[in-house]
KEVEX-781725 format. One record per atom (N, C-alpha, C): residue number from 1; chain; x negated, y, z negated. Coordinates in pm, 1 decimal. Example, Ala and Ser with C-alpha at 12.3 -4.5 7.8 and 13.67 -1.06 7.14 Angstrom:
BEGIN
pos:unit:u:v:w
1:A:-1319.0:-569.0:-780.0
1:A:-1230.0:-450.0:-780.0
1:A:-1320.0:-330.0:-780.0
2:A:-1285.0:-225.0:-708.0
2:A:-1367.0:-106.0:-714.0
2:A:-1290.0:3.0:-787.0
//
This chain:
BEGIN
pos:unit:u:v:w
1:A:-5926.6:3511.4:2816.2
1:A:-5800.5:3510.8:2745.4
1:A:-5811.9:3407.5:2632.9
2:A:-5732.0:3429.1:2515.5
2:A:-5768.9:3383.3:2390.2
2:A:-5663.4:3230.9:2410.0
3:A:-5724.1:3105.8:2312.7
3:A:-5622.1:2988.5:2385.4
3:A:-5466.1:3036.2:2293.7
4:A:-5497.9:3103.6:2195.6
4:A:-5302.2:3157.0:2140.2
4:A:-5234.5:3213.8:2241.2
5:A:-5294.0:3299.8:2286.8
5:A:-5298.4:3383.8:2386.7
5:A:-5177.4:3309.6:2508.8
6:A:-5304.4:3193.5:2584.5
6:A:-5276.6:3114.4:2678.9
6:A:-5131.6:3030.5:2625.8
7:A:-5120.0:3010.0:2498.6
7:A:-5036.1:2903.8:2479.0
7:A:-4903.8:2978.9:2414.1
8:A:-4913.7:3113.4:2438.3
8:A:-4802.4:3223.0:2404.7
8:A:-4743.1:3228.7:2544.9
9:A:-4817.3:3266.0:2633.5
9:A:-4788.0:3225.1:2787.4
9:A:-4717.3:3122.2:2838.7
10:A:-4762.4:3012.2:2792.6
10:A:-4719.8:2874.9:2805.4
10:A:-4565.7:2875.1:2786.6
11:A:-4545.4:2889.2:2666.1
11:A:-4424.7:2861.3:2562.0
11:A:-4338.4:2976.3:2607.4
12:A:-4387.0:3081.8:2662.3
12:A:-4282.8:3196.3:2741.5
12:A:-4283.3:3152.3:2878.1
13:A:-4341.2:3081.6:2956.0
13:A:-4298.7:3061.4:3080.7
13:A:-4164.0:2947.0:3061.8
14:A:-4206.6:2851.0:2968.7
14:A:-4136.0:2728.4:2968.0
14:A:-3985.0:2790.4:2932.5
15:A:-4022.9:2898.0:2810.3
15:A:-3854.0:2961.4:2767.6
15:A:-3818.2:3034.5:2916.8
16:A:-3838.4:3072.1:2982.9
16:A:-3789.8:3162.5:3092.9
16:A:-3748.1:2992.8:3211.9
17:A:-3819.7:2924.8:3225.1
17:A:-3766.6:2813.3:3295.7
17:A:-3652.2:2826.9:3236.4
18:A:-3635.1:2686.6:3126.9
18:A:-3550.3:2642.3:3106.4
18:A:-3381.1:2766.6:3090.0
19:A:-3431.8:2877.7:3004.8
19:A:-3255.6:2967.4:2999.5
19:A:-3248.0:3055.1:3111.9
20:A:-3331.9:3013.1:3228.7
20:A:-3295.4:3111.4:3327.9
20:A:-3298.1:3063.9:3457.4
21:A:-3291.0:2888.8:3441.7
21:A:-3246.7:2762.6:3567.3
21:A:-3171.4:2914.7:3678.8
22:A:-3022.4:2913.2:3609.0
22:A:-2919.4:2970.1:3688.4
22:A:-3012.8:3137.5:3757.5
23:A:-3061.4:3194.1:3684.7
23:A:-3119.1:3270.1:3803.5
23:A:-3204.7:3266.6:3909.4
24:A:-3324.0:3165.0:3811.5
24:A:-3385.1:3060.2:3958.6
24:A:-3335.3:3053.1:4028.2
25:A:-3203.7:2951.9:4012.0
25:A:-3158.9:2941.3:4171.2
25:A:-3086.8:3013.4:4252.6
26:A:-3037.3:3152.4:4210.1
26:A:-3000.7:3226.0:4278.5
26:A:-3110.4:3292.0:4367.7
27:A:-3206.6:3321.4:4302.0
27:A:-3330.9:3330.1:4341.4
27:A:-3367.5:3304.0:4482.4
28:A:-3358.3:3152.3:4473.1
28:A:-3424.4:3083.6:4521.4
28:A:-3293.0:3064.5:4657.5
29:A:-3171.8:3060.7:4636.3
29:A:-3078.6:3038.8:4718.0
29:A:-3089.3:3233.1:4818.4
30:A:-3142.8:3313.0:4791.7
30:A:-3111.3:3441.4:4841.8
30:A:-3252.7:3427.2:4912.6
31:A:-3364.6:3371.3:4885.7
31:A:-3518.1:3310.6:4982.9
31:A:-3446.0:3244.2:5052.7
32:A:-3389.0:3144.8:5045.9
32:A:-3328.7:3055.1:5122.8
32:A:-3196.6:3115.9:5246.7
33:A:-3173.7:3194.6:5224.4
33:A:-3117.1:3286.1:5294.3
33:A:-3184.8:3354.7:5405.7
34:A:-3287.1:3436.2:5340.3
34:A:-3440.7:3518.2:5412.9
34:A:-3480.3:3422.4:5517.5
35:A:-3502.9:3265.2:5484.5
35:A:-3588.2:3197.3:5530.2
35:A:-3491.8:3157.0:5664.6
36:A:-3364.4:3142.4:5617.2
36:A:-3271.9:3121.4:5757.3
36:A:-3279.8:3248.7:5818.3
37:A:-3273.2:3357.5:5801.2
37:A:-3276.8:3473.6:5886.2
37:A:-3419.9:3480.5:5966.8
38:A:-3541.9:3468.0:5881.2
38:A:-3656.7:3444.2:5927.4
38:A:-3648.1:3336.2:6051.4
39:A:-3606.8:3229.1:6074.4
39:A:-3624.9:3112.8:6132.2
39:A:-3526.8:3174.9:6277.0
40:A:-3440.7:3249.1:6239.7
40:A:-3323.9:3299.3:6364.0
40:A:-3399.6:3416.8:6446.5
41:A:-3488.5:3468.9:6336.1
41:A:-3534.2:3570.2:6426.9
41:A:-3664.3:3540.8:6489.7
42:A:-3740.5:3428.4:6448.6
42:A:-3862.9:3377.8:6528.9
42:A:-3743.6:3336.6:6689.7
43:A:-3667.9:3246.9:6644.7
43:A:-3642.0:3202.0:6775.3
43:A:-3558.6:3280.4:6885.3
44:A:-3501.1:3393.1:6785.2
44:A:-3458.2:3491.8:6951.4
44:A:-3608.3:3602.8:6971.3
45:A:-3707.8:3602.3:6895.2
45:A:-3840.1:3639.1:6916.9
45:A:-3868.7:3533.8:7060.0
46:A:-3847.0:3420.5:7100.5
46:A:-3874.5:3326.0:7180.3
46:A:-3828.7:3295.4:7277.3
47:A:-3739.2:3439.8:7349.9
47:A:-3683.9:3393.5:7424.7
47:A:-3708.7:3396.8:7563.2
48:A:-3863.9:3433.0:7553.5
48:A:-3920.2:3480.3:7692.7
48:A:-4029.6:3355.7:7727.1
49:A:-4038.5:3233.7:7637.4
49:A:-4115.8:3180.6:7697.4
49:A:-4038.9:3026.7:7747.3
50:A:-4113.7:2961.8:7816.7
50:A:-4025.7:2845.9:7898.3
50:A:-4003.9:2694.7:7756.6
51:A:-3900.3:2620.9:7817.4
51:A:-3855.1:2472.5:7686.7
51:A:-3982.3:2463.3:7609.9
52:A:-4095.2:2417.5:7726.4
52:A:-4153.1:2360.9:7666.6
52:A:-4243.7:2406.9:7566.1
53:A:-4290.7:2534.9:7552.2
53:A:-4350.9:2575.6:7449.3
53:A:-4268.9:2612.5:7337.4
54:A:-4120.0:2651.3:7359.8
54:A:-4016.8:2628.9:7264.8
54:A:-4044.7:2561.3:7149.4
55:A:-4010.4:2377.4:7233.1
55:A:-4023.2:2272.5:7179.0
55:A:-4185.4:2287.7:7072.1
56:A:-4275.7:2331.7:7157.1
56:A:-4385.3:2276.2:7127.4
56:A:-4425.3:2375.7:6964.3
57:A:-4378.8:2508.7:6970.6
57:A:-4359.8:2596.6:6814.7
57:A:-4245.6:2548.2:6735.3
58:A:-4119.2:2486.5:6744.9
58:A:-4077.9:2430.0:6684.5
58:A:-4126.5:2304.7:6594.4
59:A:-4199.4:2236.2:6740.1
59:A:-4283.9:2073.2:6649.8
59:A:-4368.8:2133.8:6508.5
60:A:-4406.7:2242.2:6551.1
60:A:-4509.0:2295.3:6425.9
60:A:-4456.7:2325.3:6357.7
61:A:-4376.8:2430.2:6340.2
61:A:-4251.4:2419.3:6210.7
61:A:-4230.9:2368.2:6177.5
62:A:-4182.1:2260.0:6259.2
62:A:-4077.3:2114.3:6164.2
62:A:-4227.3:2078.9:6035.2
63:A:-4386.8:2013.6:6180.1
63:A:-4451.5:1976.4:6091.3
63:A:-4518.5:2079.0:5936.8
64:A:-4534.5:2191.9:5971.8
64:A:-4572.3:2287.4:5820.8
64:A:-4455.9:2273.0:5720.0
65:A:-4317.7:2286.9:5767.3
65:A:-4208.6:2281.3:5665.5
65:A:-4208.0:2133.6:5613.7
66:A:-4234.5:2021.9:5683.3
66:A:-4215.4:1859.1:5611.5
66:A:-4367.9:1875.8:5502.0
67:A:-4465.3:1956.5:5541.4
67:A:-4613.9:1916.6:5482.6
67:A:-4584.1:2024.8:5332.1
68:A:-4462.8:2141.8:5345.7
68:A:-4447.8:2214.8:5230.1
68:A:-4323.7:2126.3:5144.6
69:A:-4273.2:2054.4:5209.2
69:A:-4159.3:1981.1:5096.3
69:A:-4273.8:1834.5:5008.8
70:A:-4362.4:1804.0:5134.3
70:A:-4438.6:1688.9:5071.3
70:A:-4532.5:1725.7:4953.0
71:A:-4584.3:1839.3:4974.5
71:A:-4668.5:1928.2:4863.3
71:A:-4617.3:1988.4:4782.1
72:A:-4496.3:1995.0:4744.9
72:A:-4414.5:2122.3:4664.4
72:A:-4438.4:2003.0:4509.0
73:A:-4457.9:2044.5:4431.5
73:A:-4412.2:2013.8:4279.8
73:A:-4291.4:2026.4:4228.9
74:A:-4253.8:1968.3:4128.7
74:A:-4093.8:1929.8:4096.5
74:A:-4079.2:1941.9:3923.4
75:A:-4229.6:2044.8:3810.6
75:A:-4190.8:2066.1:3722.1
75:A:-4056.7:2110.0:3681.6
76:A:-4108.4:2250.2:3719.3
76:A:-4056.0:2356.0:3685.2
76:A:-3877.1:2391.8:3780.0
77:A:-3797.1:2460.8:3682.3
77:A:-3672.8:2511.9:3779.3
77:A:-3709.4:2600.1:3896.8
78:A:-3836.4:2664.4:3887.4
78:A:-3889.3:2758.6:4005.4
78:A:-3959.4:2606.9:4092.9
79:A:-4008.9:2550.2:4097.6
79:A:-4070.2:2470.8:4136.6
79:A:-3966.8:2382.8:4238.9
80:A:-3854.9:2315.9:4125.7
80:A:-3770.4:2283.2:4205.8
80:A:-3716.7:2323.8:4295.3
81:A:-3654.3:2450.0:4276.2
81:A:-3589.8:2549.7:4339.3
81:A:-3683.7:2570.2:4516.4
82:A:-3821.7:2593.1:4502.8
82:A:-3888.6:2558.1:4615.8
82:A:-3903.9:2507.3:4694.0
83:A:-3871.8:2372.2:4594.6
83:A:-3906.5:2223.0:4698.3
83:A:-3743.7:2248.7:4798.6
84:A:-3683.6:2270.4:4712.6
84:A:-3553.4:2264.9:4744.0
84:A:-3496.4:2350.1:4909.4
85:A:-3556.3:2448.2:4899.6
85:A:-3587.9:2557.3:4992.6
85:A:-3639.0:2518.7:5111.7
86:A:-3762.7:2409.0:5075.5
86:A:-3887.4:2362.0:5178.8
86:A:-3771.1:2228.3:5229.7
87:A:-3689.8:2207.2:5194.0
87:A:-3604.1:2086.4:5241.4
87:A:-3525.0:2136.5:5301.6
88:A:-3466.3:2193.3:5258.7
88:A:-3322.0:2282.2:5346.1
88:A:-3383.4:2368.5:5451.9
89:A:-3517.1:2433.4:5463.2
89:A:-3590.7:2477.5:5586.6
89:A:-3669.2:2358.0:5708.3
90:A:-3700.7:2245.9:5634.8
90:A:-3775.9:2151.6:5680.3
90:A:-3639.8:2056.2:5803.1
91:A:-3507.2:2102.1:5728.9
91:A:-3404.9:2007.5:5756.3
91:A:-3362.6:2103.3:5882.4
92:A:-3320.7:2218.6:5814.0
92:A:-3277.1:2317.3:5969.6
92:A:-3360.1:2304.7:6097.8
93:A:-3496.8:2315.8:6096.7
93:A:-3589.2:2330.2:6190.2
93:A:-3573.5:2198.1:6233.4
94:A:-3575.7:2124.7:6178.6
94:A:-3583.8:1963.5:6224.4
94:A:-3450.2:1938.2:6313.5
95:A:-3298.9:1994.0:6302.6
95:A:-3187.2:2015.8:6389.6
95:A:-3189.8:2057.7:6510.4
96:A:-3273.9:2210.1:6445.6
96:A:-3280.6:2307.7:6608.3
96:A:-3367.4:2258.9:6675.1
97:A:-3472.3:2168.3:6650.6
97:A:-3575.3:2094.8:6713.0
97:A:-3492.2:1993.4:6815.4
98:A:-3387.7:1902.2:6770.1
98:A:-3329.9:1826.3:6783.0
98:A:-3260.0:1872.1:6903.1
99:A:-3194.5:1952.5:6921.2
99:A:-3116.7:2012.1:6967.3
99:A:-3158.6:2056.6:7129.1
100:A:-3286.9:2089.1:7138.8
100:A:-3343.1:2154.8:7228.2
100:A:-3447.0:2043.2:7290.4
101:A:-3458.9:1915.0:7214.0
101:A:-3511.0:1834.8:7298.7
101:A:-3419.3:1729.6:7328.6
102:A:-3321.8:1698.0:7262.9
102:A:-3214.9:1638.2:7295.4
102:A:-3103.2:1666.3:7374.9
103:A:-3079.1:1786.9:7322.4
103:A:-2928.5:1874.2:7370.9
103:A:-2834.8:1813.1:7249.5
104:A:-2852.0:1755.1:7141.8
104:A:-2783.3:1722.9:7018.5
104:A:-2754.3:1813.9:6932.3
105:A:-2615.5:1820.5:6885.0
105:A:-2584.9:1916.5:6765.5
105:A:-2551.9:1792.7:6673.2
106:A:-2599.4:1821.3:6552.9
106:A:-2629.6:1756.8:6480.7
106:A:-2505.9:1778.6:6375.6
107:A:-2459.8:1686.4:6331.4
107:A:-2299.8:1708.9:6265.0
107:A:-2356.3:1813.2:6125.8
108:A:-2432.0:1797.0:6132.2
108:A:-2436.9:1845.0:5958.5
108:A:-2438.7:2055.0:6057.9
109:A:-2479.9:2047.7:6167.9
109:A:-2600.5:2214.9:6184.6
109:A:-2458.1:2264.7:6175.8
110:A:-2504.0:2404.7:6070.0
110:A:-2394.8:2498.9:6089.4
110:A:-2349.0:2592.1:6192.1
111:A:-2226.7:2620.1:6203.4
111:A:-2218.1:2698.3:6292.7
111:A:-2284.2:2853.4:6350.8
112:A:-2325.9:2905.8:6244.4
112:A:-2421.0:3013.6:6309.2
112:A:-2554.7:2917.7:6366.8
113:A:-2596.2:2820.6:6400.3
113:A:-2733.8:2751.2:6435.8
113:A:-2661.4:2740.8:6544.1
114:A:-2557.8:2679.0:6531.2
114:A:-2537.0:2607.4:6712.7
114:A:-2494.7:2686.9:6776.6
115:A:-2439.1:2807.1:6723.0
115:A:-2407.0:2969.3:6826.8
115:A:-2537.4:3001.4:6850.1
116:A:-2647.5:3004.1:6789.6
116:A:-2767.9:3047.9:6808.4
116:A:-2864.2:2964.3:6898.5
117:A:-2844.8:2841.3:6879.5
117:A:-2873.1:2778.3:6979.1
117:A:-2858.4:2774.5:7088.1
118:A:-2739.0:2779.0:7145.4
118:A:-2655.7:2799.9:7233.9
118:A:-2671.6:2902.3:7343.1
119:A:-2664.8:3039.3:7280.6
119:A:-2729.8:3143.8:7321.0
119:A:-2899.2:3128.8:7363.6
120:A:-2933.8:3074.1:7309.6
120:A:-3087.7:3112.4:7325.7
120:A:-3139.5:2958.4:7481.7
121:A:-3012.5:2875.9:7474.1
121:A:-3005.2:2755.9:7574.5
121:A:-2967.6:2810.1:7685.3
122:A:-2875.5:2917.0:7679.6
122:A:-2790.2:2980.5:7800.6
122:A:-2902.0:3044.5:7842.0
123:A:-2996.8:3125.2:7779.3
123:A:-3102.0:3231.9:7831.9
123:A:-3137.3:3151.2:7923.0
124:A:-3255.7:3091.8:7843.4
124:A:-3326.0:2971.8:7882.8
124:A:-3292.3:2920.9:8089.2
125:A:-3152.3:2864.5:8078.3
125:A:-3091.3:2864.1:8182.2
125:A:-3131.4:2947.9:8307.3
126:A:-3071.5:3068.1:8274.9
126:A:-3055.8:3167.7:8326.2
126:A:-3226.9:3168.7:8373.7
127:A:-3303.5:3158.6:8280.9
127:A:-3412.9:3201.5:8352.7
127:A:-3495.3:3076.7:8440.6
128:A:-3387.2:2940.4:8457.1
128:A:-3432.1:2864.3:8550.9
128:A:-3464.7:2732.9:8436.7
129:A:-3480.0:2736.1:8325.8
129:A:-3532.8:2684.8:8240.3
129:A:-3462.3:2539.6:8201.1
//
């Protein structure tokens, strides 16, 4: 690729950042959405095995989601928008983590988490757990 070329690229990514922040983050807020649905459906995916391995796929979550907010870059409005994502996922998991080794609801967890929690604590129960 020719460097005009490359630096036509450049100067069109940067214009699409900057006048299109606001769709980024819609973007990025409707992933962020996915990623809570994703995270609800691993854990009623989980409901057949005992606390402790619970706990123990959660610890890994928490740790991959803290190692994607620590690695994320903070140029770009897409960039941000990521990190942003990797925090608000890093933060949820880190609650429901909380939650299940504590028995803590955490003032901030929303109410679909702690219904979900809840439910998936009652199983748990039920199966001696």
């Amino acid at each position: 690729m020719s460097f005009q070329r490359e630096n036509e690229l450049a100067e069109l990514s940067y214009r699409i950042d900057r006048d299109d922040t606001q769709t980024v983050l819609k973007v990025a807020a409707a992933k962020r959405q996915q990623s809570m649905r994703d995270l609800g459906a691993l854990l009623n995916s989980l409901v057949n095995i005992d606390r402790n391995s619970l706990i123990a796929i959660l610890s890994s979550e928490a740790e991959v989601a803290q190692r994607l907010v620590d690695s994320a870059r903070q140029r770009t409005a897409s960039q941000r928008a990521k990190r942003d994502e990797a925090v608000q996922r890093a933060g949820r998991v880190q609650r429901i983590l909380s939650f299940f080794q504590q028995g803590d609801v955490a003032p901030d967890m929303p109410e679909a988490d702690v219904m979900l929690c809840k439910s998936l604590e009652n199983k748990l129960r039920m199966r001696g757990q």
